[in-house]
DODREN-248399 format. One record per residue (C-alpha): residue number from 1; residue in three letters; y negated, x negated, z negated. Coordinates in Angstrom, 3 decimals. Each point is the difference from the previous one (the first is absolute). Example, Ala and Ser with C-alpha at 12.3 -4.5 7.8 and 13.67 -1.06 7.14 Angstrom:
! residues 2
[vomar 1 ala [4.500 -12.300 -7.800]];
[vomar 2 ser [-3.440 -1.370 0.660]];
***
This chain:
! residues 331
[vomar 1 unk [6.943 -24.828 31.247]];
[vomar 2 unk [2.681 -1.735 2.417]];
[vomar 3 unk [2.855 -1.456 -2.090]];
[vomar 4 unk [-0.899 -4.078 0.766]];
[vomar 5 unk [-3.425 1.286 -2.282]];
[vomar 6 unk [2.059 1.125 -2.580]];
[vomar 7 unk [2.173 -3.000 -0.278]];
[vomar 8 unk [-2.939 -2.039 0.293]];
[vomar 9 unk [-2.194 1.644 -3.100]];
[vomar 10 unk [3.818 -0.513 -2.048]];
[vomar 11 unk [-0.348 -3.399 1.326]];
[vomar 12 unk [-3.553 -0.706 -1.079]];
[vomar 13 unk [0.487 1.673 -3.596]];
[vomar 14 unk [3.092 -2.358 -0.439]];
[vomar 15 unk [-0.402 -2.971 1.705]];
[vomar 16 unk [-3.644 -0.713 0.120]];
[vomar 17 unk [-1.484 -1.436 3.227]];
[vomar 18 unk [3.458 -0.998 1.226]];
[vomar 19 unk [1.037 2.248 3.093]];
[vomar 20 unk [2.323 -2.543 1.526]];
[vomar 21 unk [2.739 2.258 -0.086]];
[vomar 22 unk [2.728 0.207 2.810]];
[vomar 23 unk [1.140 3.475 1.200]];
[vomar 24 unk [3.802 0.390 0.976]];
[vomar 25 unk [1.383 3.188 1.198]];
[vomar 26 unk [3.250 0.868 -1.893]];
[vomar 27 unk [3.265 1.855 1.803]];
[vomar 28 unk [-0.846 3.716 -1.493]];
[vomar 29 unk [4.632 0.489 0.441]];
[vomar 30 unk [0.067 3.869 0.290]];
[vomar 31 unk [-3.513 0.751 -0.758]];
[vomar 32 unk [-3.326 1.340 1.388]];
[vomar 33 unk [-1.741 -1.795 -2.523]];
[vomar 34 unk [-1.965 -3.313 0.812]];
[vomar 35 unk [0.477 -3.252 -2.384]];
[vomar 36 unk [-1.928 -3.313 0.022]];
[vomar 37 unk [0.472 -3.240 -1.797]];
[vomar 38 unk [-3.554 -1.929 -0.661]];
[vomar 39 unk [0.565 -3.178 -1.161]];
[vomar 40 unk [-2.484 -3.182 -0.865]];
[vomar 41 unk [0.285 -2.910 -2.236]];
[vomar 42 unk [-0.899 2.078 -3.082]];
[vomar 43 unk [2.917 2.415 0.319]];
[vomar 44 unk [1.298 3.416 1.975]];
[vomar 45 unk [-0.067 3.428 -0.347]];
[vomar 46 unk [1.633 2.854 2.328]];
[vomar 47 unk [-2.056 2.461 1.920]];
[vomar 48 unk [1.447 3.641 0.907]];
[vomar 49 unk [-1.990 2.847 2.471]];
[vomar 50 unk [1.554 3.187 -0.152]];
[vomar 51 unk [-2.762 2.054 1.427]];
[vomar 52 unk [0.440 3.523 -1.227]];
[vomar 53 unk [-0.217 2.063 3.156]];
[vomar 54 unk [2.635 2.398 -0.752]];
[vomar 55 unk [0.808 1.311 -3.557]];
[vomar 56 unk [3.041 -1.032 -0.038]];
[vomar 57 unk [-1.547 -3.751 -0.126]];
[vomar 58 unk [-2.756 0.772 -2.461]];
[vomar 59 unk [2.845 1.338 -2.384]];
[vomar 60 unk [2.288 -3.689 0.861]];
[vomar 61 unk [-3.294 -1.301 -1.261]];
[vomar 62 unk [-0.242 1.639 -3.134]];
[vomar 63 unk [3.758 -0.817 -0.863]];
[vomar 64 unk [-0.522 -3.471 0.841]];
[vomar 65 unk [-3.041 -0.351 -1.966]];
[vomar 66 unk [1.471 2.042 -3.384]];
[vomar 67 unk [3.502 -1.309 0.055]];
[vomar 68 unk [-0.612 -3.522 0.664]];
[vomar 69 unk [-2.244 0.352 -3.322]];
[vomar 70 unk [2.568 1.569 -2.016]];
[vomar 71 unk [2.584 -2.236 0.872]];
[vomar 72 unk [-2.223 -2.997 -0.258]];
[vomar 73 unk [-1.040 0.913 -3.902]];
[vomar 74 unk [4.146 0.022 -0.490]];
[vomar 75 unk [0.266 -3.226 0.975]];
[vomar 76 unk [1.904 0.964 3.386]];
[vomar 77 unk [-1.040 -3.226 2.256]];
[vomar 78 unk [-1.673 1.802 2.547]];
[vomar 79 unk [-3.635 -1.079 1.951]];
[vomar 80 unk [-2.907 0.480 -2.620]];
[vomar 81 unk [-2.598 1.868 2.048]];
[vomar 82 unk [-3.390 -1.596 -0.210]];
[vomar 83 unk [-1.970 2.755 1.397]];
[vomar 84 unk [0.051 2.745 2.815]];
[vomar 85 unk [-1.322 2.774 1.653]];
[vomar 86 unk [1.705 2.872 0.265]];
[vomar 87 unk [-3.075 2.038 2.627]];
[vomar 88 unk [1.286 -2.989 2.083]];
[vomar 89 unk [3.731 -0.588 -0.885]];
[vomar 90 unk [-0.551 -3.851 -0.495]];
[vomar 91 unk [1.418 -2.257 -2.710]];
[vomar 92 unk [-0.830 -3.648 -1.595]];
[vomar 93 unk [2.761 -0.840 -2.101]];
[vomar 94 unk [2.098 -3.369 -0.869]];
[vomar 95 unk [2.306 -1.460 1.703]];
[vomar 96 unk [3.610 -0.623 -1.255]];
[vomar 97 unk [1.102 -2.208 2.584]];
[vomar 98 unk [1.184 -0.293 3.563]];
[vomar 99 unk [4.037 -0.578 -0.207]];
[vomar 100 unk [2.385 3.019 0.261]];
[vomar 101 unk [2.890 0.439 -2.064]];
[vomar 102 unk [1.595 0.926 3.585]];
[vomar 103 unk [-1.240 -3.399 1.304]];
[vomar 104 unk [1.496 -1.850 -2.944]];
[vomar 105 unk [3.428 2.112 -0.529]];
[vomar 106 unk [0.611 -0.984 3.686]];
[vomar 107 unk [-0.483 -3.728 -0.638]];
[vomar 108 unk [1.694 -0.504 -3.254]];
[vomar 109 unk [3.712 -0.473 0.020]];
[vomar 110 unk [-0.154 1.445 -3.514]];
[vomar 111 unk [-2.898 2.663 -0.743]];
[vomar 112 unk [1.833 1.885 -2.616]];
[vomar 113 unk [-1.848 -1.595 -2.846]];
[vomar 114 unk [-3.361 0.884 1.580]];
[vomar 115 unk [1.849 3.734 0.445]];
[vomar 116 unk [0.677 -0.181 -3.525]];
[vomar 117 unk [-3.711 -0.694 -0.934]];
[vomar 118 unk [-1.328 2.888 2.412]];
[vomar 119 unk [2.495 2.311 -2.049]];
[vomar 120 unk [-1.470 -0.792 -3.179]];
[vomar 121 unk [-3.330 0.887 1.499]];
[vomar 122 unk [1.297 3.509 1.546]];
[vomar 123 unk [1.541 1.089 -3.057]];
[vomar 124 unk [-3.039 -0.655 -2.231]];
[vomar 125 unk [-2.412 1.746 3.018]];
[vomar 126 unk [2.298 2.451 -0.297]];
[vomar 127 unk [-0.035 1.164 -3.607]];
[vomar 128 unk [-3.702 -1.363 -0.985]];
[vomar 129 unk [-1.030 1.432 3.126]];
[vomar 130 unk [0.864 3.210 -0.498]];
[vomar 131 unk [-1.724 0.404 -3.669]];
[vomar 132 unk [-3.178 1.206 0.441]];
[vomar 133 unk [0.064 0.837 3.771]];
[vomar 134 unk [-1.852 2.793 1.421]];
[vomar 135 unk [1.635 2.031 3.023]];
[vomar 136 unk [-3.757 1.109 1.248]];
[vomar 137 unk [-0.386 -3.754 1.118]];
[vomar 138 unk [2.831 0.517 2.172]];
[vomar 139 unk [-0.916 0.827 4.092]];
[vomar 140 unk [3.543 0.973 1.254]];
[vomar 141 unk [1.757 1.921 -2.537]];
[vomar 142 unk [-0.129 -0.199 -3.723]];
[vomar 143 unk [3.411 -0.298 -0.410]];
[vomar 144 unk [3.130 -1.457 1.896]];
[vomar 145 unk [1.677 3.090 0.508]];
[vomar 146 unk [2.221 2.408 2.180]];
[vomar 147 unk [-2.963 0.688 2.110]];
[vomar 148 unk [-0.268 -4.171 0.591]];
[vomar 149 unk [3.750 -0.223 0.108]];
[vomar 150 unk [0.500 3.113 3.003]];
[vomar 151 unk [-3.984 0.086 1.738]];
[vomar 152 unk [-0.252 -3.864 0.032]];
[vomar 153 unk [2.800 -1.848 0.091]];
[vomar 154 unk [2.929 2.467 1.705]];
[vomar 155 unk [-2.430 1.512 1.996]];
[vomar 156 unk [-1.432 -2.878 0.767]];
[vomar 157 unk [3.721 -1.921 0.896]];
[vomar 158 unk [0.736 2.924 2.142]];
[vomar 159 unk [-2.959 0.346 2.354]];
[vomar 160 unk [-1.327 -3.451 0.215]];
[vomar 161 unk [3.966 -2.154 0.138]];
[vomar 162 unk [2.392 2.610 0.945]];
[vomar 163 unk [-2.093 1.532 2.304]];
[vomar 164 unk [-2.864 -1.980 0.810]];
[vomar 165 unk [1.004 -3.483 0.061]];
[vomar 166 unk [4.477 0.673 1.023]];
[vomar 167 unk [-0.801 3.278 1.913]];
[vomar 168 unk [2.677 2.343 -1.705]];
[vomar 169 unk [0.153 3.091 -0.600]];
[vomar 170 unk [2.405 0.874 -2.782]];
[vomar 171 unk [1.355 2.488 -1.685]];
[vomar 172 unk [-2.769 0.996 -2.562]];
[vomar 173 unk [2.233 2.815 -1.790]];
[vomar 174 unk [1.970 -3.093 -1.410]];
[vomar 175 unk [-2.289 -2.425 -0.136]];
[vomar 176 unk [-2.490 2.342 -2.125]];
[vomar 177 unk [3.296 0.644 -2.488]];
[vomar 178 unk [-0.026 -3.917 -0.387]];
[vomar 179 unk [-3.576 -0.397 -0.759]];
[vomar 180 unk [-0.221 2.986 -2.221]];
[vomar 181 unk [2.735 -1.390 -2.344]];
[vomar 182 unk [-1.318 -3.238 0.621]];
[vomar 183 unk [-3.208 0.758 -1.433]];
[vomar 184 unk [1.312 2.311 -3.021]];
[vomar 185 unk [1.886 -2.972 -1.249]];
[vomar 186 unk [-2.981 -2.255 0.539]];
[vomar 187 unk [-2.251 2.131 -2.136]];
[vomar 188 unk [2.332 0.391 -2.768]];
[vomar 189 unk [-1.054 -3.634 -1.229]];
[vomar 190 unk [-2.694 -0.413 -2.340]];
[vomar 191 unk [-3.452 -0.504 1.431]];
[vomar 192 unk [-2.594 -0.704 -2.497]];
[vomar 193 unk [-0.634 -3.415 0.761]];
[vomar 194 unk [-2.302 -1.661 2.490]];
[vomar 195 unk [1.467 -0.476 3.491]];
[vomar 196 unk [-1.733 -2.312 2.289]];
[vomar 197 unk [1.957 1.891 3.559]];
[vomar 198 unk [-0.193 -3.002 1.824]];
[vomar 199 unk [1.025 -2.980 -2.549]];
[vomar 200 unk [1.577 -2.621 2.867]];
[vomar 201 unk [-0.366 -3.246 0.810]];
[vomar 202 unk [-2.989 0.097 2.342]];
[vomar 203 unk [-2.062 1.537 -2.796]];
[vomar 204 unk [0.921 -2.644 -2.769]];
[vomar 205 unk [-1.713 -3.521 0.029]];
[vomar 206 unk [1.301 -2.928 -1.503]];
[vomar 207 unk [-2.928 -2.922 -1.043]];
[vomar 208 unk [1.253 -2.822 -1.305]];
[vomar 209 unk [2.938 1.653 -2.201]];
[vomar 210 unk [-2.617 3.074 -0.609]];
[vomar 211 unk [0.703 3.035 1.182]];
[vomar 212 unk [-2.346 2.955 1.323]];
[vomar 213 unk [0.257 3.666 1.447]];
[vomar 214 unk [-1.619 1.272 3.427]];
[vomar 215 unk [-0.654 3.659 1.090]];
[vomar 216 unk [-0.202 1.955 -3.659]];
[vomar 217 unk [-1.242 3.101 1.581]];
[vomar 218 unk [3.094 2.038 0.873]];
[vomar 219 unk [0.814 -0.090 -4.033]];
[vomar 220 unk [0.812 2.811 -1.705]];
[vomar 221 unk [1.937 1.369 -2.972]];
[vomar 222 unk [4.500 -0.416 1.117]];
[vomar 223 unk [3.118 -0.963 -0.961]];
[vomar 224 unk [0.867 -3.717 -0.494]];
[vomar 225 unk [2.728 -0.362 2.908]];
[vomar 226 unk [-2.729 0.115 2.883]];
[vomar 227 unk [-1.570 -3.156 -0.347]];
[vomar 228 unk [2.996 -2.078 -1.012]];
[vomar 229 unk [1.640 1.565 3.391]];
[vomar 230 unk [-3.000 -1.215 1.777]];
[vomar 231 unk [0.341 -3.562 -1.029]];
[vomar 232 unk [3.899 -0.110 0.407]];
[vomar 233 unk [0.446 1.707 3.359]];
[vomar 234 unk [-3.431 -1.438 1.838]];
[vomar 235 unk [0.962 -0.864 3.614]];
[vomar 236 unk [-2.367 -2.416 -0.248]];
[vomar 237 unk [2.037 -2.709 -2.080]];
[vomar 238 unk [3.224 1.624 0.239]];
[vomar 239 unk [1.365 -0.700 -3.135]];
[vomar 240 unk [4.400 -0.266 -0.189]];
[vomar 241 unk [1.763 2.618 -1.533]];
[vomar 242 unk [0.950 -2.804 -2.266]];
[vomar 243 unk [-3.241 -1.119 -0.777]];
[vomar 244 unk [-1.147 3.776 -0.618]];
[vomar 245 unk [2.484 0.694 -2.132]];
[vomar 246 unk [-0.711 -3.083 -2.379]];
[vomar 247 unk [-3.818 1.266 0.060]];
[vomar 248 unk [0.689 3.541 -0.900]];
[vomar 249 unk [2.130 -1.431 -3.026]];
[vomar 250 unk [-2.838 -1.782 -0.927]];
[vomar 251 unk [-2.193 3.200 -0.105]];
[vomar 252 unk [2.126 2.221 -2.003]];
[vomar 253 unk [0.111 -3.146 -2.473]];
[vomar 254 unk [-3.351 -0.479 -0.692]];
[vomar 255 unk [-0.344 4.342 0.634]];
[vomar 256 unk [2.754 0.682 -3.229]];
[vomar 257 unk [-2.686 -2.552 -1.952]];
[vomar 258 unk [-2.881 2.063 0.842]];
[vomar 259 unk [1.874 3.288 -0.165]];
[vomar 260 unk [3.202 -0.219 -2.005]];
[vomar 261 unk [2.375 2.658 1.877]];
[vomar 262 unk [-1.464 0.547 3.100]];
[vomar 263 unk [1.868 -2.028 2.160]];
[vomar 264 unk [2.653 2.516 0.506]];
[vomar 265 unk [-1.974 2.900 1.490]];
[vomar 266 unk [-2.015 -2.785 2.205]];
[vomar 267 unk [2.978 -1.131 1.704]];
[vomar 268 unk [1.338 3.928 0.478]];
[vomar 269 unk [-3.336 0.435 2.302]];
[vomar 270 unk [-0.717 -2.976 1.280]];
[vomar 271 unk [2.454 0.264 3.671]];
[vomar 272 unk [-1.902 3.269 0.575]];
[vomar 273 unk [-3.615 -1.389 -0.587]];
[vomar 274 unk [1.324 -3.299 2.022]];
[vomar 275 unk [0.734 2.523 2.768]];
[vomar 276 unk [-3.486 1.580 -0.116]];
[vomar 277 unk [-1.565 -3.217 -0.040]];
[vomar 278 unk [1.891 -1.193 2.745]];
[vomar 279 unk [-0.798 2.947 2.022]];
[vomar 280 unk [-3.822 -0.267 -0.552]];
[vomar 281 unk [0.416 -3.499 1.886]];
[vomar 282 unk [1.801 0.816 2.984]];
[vomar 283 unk [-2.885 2.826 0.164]];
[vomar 284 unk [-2.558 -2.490 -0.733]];
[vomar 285 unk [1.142 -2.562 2.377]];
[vomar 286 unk [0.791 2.609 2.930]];
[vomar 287 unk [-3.579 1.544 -0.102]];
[vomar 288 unk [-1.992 -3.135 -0.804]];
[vomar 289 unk [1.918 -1.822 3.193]];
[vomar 290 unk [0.036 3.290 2.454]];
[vomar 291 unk [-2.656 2.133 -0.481]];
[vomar 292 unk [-2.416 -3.273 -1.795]];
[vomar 293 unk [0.837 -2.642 2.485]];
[vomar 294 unk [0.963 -2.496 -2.900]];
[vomar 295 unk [3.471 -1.187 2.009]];
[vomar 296 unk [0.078 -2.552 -2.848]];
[vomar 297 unk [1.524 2.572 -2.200]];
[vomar 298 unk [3.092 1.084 2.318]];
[vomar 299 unk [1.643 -3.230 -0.420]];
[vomar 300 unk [0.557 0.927 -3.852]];
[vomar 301 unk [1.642 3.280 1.112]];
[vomar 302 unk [3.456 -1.327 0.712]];
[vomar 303 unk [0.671 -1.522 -3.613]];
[vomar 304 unk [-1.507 3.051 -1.663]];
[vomar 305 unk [2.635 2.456 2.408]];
[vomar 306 unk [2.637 -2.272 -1.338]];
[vomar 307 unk [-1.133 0.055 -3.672]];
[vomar 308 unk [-0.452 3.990 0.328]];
[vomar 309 unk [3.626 -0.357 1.678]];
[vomar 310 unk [0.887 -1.761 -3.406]];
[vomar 311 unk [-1.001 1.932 -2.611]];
[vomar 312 unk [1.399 3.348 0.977]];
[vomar 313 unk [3.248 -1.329 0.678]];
[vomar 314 unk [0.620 -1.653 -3.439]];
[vomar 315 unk [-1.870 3.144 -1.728]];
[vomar 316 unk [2.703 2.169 1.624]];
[vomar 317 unk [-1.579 3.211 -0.977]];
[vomar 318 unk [1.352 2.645 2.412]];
[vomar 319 unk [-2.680 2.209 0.260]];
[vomar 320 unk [-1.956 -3.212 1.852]];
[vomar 321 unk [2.740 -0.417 2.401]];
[vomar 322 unk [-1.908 1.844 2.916]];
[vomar 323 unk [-2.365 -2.548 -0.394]];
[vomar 324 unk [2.369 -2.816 -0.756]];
[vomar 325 unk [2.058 0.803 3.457]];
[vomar 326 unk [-3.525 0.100 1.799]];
[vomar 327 unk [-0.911 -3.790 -1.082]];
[vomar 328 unk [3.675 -0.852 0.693]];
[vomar 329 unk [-0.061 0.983 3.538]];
[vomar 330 unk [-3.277 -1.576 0.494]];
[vomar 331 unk [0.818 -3.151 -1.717]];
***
């Protein structure tokens, strides 16, 4: 079966006789996978081929398929998936809409009430999420741990930036000190909710005030400063300090409603999980524009350099100063 068949039989068990529907190829960002938006006078749907020819994509599958379900019977606003066929990696599911909260952040004067809504959505994702979630869906890792933290975000700062994309060669006795402690202080935070890993503006969709979440299947079981870090510090939008500041007020708000007396410990660990964050996208951006030929995503790496530059310097932690001299001279 070729994937136009299997849209088609979705099409004829829905539709009826009417196959006037238009294919559009969709911008896949950072991924291998394939998307398609069929449209025709009696509605749209989304279309995704992720052809399982390596395990590693028949597991993305498998995530995709069991935590979009999970998150969809909480309520979480992601794409309900109409069918699919996981011998063939290929999707039918709905489709939440085509503007970006990137695209509208960048055109609104004011999008802090729209931030404010997306909050409200990440905090709920976040607890209901995480009740009832199984790690075995999970493709990467079950967990976002030390192993995450060191293997795929230091690591992965270090070869693909440092030395990939700015051609240093640094002193790794020091630099390993700084993301040893770095990670130690990440992991102290409490991580038993759901963590989306890549919760930024490119992956949220705004429909007509509605909002809905892109790319599920990275989730996994982690601490609650990850995906607030994501949103704040994307290089994408670019959010002010100012502006960031009045949006991570508003989360510890509505985070003291949900969870009287946790506020205090989130805002010990937050810098360091910022930090991690922020070095999984100069990582991401470095190998996805060097070694993946997506130039695109080098543009984005100056504002994320400066916001790394940022958040160690007002942390102040001295055991990150290695690091924090590094992204001073480079800055």
């Amino acid at each position: 079966m070729k994937l136009r068949e299997f849209v088609r039989a979705y099409i004829d068990d829905t539709y009826g006789d009417n196959k006037a529907f238009n294919w559009q190829r969709l911008p896949g960002d950072g991924s291998k996978r394939s998307f398609y938006r069929l449209t025709s006078n009696q509605g749209s749907f989304i279309v995704m081929a992720n052809p399982p020819v390596e395990r590693n994509a028949q597991k993305e599958n498998i995530s995709y398929l069991m935590i979009g379900k999970h998150l969809f019977s909480k309520g979480v606003p992601v794409a309900r998936i109409y069918r699919c066929d996981l011998d063939h990696g290929w999707f039918i599911m709905e489709d939440l809409g085509q503007k970006k909260l990137q695209e509208i952040a960048l055109s609104s004067r004011n999008s802090l009430d729209m931030y404010k809504k997306v909050i409200e959505l990440l905090i709920r994702s976040q607890l209901e999420g995480g009740e009832g979630f199984d790690p075995e869906w999970c493709y990467q890792t079950e967990r976002y741990d030390r192993f995450v933290m060191e293997r795929l975000e230091s690591d992965y700062f270090l070869v693909y930036f440092l030395k990939g994309f700015l051609g240093l060669k640094p002193d790794l006795s020091e630099l390993q000190c700084s993301f040893a402690h770095l990670a130690s202080q990440a992991s102290l935070a409490e991580s038993n909710f759901f963590l989306h890993r890549d919760f930024q503006s490119r992956n949220i969709i705004i429909n007509r005030g509605r909002i809905g979440v892109l790319d599920w299947q990275g989730g996994r079981l982690g601490p609650l400063q990850y995906d607030l870090a994501s949103l704040l510090i994307d290089p994408y939008v670019g959010l002010k300090e100012g502006e960031q500041e009045v949006l991570y007020e508003y989360y510890l708000r509505l985070l003291e409603e949900r969870l009287p007396g946790t506020s205090g410990s989130f805002t010990r660990y937050y810098p360091y999980l910022a930090i991690q964050r922020n070095l999984q996208i100069l990582g991401a951006f470095s190998y996805l524009g060097t070694i993946r030929g997506k130039n695109g995503f080098l543009a984005y790496i100056p504002p994320a350099l400066q916001s790394l530059e940022g958040l160690l310097r007002r942390l102040g932690d001295p055991q990150l100063y290695p690091l924090g001299n590094l992204i001073g001279k480079i800055v």
